[in-house]
C-alpha positions as CSV (number, residue, x, y, z in Angstrom):
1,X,0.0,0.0,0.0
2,X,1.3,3.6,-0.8
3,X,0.8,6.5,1.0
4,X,0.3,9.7,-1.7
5,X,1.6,12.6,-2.0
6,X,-0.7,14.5,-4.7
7,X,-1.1,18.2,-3.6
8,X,1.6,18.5,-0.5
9,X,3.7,20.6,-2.3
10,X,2.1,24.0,-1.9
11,X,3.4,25.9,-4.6
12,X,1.1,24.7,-7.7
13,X,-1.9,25.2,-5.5
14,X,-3.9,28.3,-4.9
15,X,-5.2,28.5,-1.7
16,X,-4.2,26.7,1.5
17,X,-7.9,25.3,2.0
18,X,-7.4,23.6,-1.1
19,X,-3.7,22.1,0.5
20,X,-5.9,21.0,3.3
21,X,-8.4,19.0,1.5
22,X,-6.0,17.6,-0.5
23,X,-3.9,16.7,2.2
24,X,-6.9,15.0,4.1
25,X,-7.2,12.5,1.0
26,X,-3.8,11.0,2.5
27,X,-5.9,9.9,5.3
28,X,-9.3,9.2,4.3
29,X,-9.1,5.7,3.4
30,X,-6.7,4.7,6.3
31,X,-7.0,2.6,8.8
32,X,-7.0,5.8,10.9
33,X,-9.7,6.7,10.1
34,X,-12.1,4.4,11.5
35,X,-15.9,3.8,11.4
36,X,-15.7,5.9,14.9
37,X,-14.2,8.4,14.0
38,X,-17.4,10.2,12.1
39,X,-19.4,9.8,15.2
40,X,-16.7,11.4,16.8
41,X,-17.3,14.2,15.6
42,X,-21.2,14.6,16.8
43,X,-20.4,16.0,20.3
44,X,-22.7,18.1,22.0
45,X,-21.3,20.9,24.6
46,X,-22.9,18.8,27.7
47,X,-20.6,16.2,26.4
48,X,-17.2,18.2,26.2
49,X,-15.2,20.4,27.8
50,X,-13.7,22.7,25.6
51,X,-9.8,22.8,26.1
52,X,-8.3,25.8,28.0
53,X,-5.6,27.7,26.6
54,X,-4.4,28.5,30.1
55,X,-3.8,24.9,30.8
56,X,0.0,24.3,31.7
57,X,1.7,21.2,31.5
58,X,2.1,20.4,35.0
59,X,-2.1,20.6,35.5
60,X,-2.5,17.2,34.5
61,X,-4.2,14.1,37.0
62,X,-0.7,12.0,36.8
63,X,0.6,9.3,38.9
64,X,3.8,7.7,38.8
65,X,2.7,4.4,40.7
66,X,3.9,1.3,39.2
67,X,0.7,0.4,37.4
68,X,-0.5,-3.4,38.6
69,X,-2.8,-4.2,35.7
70,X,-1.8,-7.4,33.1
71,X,0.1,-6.1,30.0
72,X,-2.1,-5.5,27.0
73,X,-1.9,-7.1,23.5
74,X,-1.8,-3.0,22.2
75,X,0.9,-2.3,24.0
76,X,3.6,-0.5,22.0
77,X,6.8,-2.2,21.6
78,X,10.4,-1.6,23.7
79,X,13.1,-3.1,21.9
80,X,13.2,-4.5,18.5
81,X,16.0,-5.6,16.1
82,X,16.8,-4.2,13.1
83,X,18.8,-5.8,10.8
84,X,19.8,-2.5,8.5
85,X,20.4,0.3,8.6
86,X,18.8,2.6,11.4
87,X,17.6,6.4,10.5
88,X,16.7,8.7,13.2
89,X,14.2,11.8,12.3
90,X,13.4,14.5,14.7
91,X,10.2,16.5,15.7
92,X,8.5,16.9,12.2
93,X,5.7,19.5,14.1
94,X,3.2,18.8,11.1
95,X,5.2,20.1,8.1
96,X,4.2,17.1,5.3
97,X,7.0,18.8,2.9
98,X,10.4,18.3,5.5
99,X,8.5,14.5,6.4
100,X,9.1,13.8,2.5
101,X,12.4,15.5,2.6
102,X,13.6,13.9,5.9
103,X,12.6,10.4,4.2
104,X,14.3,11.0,1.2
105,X,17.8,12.2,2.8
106,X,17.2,9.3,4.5
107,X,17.2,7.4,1.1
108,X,13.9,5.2,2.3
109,X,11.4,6.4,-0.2
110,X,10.3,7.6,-3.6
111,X,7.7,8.9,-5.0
112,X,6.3,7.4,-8.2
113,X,4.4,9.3,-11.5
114,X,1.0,9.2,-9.5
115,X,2.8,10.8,-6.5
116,X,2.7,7.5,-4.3
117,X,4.9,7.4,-1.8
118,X,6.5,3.9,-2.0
119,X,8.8,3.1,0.7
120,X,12.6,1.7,-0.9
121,X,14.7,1.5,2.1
122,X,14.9,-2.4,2.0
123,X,15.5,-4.1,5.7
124,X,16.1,-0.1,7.3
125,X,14.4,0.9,10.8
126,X,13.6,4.5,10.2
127,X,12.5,5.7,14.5
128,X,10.9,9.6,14.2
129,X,11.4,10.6,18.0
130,X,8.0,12.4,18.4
131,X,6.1,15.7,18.2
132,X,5.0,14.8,14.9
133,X,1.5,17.4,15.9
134,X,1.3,21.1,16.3
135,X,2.9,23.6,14.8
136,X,1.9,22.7,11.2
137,X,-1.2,21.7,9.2
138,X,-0.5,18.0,8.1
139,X,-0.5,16.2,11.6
140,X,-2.9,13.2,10.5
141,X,-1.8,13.7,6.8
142,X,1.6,12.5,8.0
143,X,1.0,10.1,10.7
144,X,-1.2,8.0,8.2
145,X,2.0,8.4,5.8
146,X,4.8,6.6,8.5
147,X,1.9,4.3,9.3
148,X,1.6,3.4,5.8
149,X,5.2,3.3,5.2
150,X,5.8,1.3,8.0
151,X,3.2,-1.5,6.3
152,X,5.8,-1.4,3.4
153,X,8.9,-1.6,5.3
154,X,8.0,-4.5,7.2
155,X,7.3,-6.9,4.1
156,X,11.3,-6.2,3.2
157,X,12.2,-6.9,6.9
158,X,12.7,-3.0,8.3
159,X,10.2,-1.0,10.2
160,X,9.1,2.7,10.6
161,X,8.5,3.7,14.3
162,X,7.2,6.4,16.0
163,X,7.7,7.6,19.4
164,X,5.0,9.9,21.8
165,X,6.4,13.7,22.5
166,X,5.4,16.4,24.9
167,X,2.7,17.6,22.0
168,X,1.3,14.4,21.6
169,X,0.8,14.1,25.3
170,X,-0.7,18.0,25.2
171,X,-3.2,16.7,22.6
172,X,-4.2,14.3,24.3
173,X,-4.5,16.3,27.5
174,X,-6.9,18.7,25.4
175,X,-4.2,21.2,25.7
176,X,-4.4,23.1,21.8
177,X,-2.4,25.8,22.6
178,X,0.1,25.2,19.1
179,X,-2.6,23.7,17.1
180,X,-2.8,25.8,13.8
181,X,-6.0,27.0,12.3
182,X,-5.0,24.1,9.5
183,X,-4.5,21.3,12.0
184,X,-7.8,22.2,13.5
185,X,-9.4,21.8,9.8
186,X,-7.2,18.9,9.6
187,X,-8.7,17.0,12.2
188,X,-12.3,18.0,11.6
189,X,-12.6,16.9,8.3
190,X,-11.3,13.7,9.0
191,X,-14.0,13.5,11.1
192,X,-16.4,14.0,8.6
193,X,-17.4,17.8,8.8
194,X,-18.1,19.5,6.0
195,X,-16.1,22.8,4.2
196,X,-18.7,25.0,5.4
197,X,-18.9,24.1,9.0
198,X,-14.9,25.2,9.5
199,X,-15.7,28.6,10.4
200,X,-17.2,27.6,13.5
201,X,-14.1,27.8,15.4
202,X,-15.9,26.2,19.2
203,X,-17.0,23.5,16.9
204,X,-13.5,22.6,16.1
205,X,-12.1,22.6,19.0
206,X,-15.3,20.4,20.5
207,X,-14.3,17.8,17.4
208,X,-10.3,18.0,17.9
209,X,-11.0,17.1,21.6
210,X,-13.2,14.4,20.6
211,X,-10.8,13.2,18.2
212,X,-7.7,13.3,20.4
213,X,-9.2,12.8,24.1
214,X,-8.3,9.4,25.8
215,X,-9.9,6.9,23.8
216,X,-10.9,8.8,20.8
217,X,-9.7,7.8,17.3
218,X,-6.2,9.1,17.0
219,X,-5.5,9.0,20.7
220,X,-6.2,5.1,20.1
221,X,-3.6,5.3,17.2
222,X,-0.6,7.3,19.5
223,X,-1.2,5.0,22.2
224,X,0.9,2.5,19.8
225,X,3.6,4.3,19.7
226,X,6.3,3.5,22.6
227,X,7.5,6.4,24.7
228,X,11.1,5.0,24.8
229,X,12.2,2.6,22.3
230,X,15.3,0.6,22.3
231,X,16.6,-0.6,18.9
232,X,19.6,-3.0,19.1
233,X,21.6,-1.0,21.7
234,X,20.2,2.7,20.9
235,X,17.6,4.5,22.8
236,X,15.2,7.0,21.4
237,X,13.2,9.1,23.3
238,X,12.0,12.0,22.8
239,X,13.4,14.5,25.6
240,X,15.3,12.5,28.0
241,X,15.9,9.5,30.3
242,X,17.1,9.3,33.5
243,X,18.2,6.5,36.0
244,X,14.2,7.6,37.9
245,X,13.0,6.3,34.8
246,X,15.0,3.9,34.3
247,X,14.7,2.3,37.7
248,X,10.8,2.3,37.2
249,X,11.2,0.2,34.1
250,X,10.8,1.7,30.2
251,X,8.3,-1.0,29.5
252,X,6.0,0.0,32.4
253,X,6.3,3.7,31.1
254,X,5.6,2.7,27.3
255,X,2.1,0.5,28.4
256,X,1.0,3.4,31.2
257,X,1.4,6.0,28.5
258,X,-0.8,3.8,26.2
259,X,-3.2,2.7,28.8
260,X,-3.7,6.2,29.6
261,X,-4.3,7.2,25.9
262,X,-6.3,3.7,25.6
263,X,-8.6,5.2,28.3
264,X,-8.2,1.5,30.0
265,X,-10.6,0.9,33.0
266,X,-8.7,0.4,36.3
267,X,-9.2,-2.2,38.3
268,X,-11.2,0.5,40.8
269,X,-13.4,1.1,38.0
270,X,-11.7,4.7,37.1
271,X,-9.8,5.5,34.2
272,X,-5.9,5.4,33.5
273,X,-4.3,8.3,34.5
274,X,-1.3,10.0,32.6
275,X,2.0,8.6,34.2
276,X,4.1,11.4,35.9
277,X,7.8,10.1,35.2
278,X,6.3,10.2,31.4
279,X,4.5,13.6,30.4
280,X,4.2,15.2,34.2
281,X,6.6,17.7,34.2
282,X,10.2,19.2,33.3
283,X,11.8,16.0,34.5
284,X,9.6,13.0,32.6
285,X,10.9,11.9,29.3
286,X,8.5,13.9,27.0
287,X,9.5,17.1,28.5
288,X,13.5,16.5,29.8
289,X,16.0,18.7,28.4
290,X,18.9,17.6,30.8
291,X,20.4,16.1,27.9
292,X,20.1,18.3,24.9
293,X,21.3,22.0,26.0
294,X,23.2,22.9,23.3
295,X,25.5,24.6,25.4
296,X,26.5,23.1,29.0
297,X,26.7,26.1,31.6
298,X,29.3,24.6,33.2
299,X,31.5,21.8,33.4
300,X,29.9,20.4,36.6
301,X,26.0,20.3,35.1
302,X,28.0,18.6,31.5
303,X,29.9,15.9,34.1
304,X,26.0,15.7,36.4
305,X,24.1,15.3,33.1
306,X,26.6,13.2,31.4
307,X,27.0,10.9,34.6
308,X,23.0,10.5,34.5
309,X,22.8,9.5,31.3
310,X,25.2,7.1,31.5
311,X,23.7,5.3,34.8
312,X,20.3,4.8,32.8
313,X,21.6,3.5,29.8
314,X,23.5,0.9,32.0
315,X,19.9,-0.2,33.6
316,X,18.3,-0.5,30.4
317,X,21.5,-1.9,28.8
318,X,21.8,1.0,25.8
319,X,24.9,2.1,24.1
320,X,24.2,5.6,23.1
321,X,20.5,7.7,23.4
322,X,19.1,9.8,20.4
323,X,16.5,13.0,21.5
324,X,14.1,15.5,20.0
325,X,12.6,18.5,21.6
326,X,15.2,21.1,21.7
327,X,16.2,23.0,19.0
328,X,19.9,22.7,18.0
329,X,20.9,25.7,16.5
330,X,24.5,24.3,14.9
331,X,22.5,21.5,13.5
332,X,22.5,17.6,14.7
333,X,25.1,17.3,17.7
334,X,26.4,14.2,19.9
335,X,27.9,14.9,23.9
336,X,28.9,13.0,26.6
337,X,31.2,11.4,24.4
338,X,28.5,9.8,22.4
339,X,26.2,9.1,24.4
340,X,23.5,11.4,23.3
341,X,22.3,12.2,19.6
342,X,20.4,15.7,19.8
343,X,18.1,15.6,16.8
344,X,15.2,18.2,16.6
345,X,17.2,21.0,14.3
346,X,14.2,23.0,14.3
347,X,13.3,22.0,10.6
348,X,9.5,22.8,10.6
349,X,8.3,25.4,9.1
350,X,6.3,26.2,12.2
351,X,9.4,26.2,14.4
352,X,12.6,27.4,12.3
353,X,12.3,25.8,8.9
354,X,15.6,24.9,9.4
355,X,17.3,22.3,6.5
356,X,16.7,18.7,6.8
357,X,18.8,16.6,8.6
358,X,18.8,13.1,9.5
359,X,20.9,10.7,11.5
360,X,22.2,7.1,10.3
361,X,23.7,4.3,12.1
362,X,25.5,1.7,10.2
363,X,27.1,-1.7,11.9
364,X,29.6,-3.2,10.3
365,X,30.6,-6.7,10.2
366,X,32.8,-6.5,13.4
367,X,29.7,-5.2,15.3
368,X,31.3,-1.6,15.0
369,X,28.5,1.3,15.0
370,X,29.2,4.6,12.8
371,X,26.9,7.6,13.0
372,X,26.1,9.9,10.0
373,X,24.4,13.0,10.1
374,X,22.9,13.5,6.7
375,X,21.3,16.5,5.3
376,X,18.9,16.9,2.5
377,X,20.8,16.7,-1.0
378,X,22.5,14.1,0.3
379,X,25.4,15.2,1.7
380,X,27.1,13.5,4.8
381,X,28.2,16.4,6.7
382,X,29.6,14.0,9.6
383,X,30.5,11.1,10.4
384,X,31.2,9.6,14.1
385,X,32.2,6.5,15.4
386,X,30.9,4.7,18.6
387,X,32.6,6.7,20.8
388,X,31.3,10.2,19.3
389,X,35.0,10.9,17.6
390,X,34.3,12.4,13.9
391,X,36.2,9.9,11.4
C-alpha cells in the first residue's frame, strides 16, 4: 500500500484550504480513520469540555505508581531488532514537505508518476522521535504516511517507528495551545465535517477534543507508539531519560502511557491516569531537556548530566540515546562522548524551517557502530564513530 503525495507541495496550489483538502485525502481511506471516527465528531457541549488555553503542562491528573494491571496485547513495543540500517528523524511538528524531505535524505522512499509514496529503504528501521502534531497543518496527513510506510517496510524486513512527545501528550491532555487553524481543519474533516462548518471555530475545538481525548480515534492510534524505544543497543526518546525512569522500568512507562491514551478501566473502575515520570513535568521523558542543551553552563551540570545518562543507559542496557525536543541551532550534535544524539534541528516550518537533517547508524561486520548526520541533497556532513569521535 502507498501513501500519496498528490497536492503537498504547496506551490502549484492556490489557496491553503485547497492544501488542506488535499492533504486529508492522504488519510481518508486509512485505517486511521475508523468507522468511529465520524461519530466522533457529533459532540454536544454537555458532552465536552472545551480545552483551556491556560492549561499548563504540569495541571494534569498524573501518577507515577507502578501500574499493577496485566500487559495488554496494544501495548507499544520496547526493543526491536533491526537488521539494517537505522535512521533517526526528529520532531517533524506537522510540516508534510520536510517529512518527505527527511525520508528522502534518508534514502527510504520515492515517489512514483501518480505521487505515491513507495517506501525503498529495504531491511532499514527508520525511529521519528515524536512531536510529529502542532505547529503545522498535516498532523494526521503525516501520521497516516509513516503508518503506511511502516506496512511497506516491514514486508522487506525494516520498520518505521514512532515515538510519543510532549505535543502528543498536550493533545491528548486537550491542551491546543500550538494547534494551527489548518491542523484544527485537519482533524475536523477527517471526522467528517463538512467545508462550510470550519468557520465555526468552538466546533473545532469540540471535534479535535473528541478526536484526540483518551480513547478517541487518534488517541487510540498514539497510544501505539512506545514512549522510549530501544533498537539494538540505541535508545530513542523524545526529551530525555534518566536513571528515575530507568529504575521504574521503560516497558511499564511505554504500556501506562498507552493505557492512559487507551482510556483502559482500572481495576477500581476509574480510568488510567497520565503517568508522571512520562509527560508530568520538566523531569519526565517527553519534556526532559537535561540532555540536549546545546550549550552546558558549566563543566559540573556537562559531568552531572553526562553521569546520569550514563547510569540509565547501563539499567536499560543501551549504548548511546538519540533525542528531539530542543532546537539545536548548529544543527545535529552528539555529547557526553557519544552518548547522546540531539536531533530536533528545528526544521519545521512552524518552528525554524531549518534544513533537513537526519541521522544514520551503520554496523559493520565487526559489530562496530558509525553515526552519520545527513542533510537533504545528500550530503554527509559528519561522520562519528561509537565513541562520538568524527572519522
Amino acid at each position: 500500500e502507498a501513501g500519496s503525495a498528490a497536492g503537498m507541495a504547496p506551490a502549484p496550489l492556490t489557496t491553503r484550504r485547497e492544501m488542506l483538502r488535499r492533504a486529508l485525502a492522504v488519510a481518508a481511506a486509512s485505517t486511521l480513520n475508523p468507522a468511529g471516527a465520524a461519530a466522533a465528531a457529533v459532540v454536544t457541549t454537555q458532552d465536552v469540555v472545551a480545552p483551556s488555553s491556560s492549561k499548563a503542562k504540569g495541571d494534569v491528573a498524573a501518577s507515577d505508581v507502578p501500574s499493577a494491571r496485566p500487559s495488554h496485547p496494544d501495548d507499544p513495543p520496547t526493543r526491536v531488532t533491526a537488521t539494517g540500517r537505522i535512521i533517526a528523524i526528529g520532531d517533524l511538528h506537522g510540516d508534510w514537505r520536510k517529512t518527505i524531505g527527511a525520508l528522502s535524505t534518508a534514502k527510504v522512499i520515492a515517489v512514483n508518476e501518480l505521487d505515491e509514496v513507495i517506501w525503498t529503504g529495504g531491511d532499514t528501521c527508520v525511529v521519528q522521535v515524536g512531536d510529529v502534531l502542532d505547529r503545522g497543518d498535516h498532523e494526521i496527513a503525516i501520521v497516516k504516511l509513516l503508518r503506511d510506510l511502516d506496512k511497506q517496510a516491514r514486508k522487506e524486513g525494516g520498520a518505521v517507528h514512532m515515538l510519543n512527545g510532549n505535543h502528543e501528550s498536550l493533545n491528548v491532555c486537550g491542551d491546543f495551545r500550538y494547534v494551527t487553524p489548518g491542523a484544527f481543519a485537519e482533524s475536523a474533516l477527517y471526522s467528517g465535517l463538512q467545508e462550510g462548518e470550519l468557520t465555526d471555530w468552538d466546533l473545532l475545538a469540540r471535534v479535535r477534543y473528541a478526536v484526540y481525548r483518551p480513547g478517541g480515534p487518534m488517541a487510540l492510534e498514539l497510544a501505539k507508539n512506545p514512549t522510549v524505544l530501544i533498537v539494538n543497543d540505541t535508545a530513542f526518546a523524545h526529551g530525555g531519560l534518566l536513571p528515575v525512569h530507568a529504575n521504574y522500568g521503560i516497558e511499564k512507562l511505554n504500556a501506562d502511557v498507552a493505557a492512559w491514551m487507551r482510556a483502559d478501566t482500572t481495576p477500581d473502575g476509574g480510568k488510567a491516569a497520565p503517568p508522571f515520570l512520562a509527560m508530568g513535568d520538566s523531569s519526565s521523558v517527553m519534556w526532559n531537556r537535561t540532555q540536549s542543551k546545546e550549550h552546558f553552563p558549566s563543566p559540573n551540570e556537562r559531568y552531572t548530566s553526562c553521569r546520569m545518562l550514563s547510569q540509565a543507559l547501563e539499567k536499560i542496557g543501551a549504548t548511546r540515546l538519540v533525542v528531539g525536543h530542543t532546537p539545536q541551532l548548529s544543527g545535529a550534535n552528539c555529547e557526553c562522548e557519544g552518548q547522546v544524539w540531539r536531533l530536533d534541528v528545528g526544521m519545521s516550518y512552524g518552528v525554524l524551517n531549518r534544513p533537513v537533517q537526519v541521522l544514520e547508524i551503520t554496523r559493520d561486520k565487526d559489530g562496530k557502530d558509525t553515526m552519520a548526520v545527513l542533510s537533504e541533497g545528500g550530503e554527509c556532513l559528519a561522520s562519528y564513530d561509537e565513541d562520538g569521535l568524527p572519522l
